[in-house]
C-alpha positions, 0 to 999 in steps of 0.5 A, spaced: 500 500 500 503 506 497 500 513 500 502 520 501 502 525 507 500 532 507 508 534 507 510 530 501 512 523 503 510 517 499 509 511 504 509 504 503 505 499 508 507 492 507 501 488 510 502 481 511 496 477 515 495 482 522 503 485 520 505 492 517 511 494 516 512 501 514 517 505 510 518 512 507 521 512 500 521 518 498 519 526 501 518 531 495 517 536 499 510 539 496 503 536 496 502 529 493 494 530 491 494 524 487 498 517 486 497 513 479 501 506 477 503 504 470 499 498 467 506 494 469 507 496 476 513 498 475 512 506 475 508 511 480 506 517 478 506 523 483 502 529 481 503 535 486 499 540 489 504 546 485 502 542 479 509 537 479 509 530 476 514 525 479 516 519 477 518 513 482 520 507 480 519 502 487 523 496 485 529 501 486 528 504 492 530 511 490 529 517 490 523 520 485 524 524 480 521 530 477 518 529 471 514 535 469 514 542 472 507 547 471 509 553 468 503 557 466 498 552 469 498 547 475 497 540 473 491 537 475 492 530 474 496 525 469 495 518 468 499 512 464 497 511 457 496 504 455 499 499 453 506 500 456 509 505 460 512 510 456 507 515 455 502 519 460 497 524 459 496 530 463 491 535 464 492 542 467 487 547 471 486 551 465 483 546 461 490 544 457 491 537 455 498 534 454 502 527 452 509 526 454 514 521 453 515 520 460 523 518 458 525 525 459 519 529 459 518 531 452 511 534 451 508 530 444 502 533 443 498 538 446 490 540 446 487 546 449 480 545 451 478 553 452 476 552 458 478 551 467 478 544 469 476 540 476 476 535 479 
């Protein structure tokens, strides 16, 4: 179980039976307000509340990395584009949809939708 706290901090809840162990992997010092896996598992998207998407990758244990800083708007949420795990969708406040190439942050395509966005 991976979950954020209000400080920035993703932790992981190793349950087994009546048992947890708990463990902090990374602390990105805003916000997370929204977590979302790749089909595989493999990569965790964290969408901060500054508009910030970080990449982490659990089996490596290491730290997250930023992926994609807001600039005009703040990013409202993102998600993984299937199949696979090399290309993700996000949308900002200000109604602009975008899909990265999630190797090194490169914006593919971008569509305005002219109008604010919620959640």
């Amino acid at each position: 179980l991976y979950f954020s706290a209000q400080e920035g901090i993703l932790f992981f809840y190793h349950i087994k039976d009546l048992q947890y162990e708990m463990k902090i992997c990374t602390d990105i010092l805003q916000p997370i307000c929204s977590l979302m896996f790749s089909p595989d598992y493999t990569v965790l998207l964290l969408v901060t509340d500054q508009g910030t998407v970080y990449t982490y990758k659990p089996a490596h244990s290491g730290e997250a990395v930023k992926l994609l800083d807001a600039c005009s708007s703040c990013f409202l949420a993102a998600d993984f584009l299937t199949p696979g795990n090399k290309y993700c969708v996000s949308v900002t406040i200000s109604g602009e949809i975008c899909v990265w190439f999630l190797e090194d942050g490169t914006c593919l395509s971008k569509l305005n939708l002219d109008i604010e966005v919620h959640v």
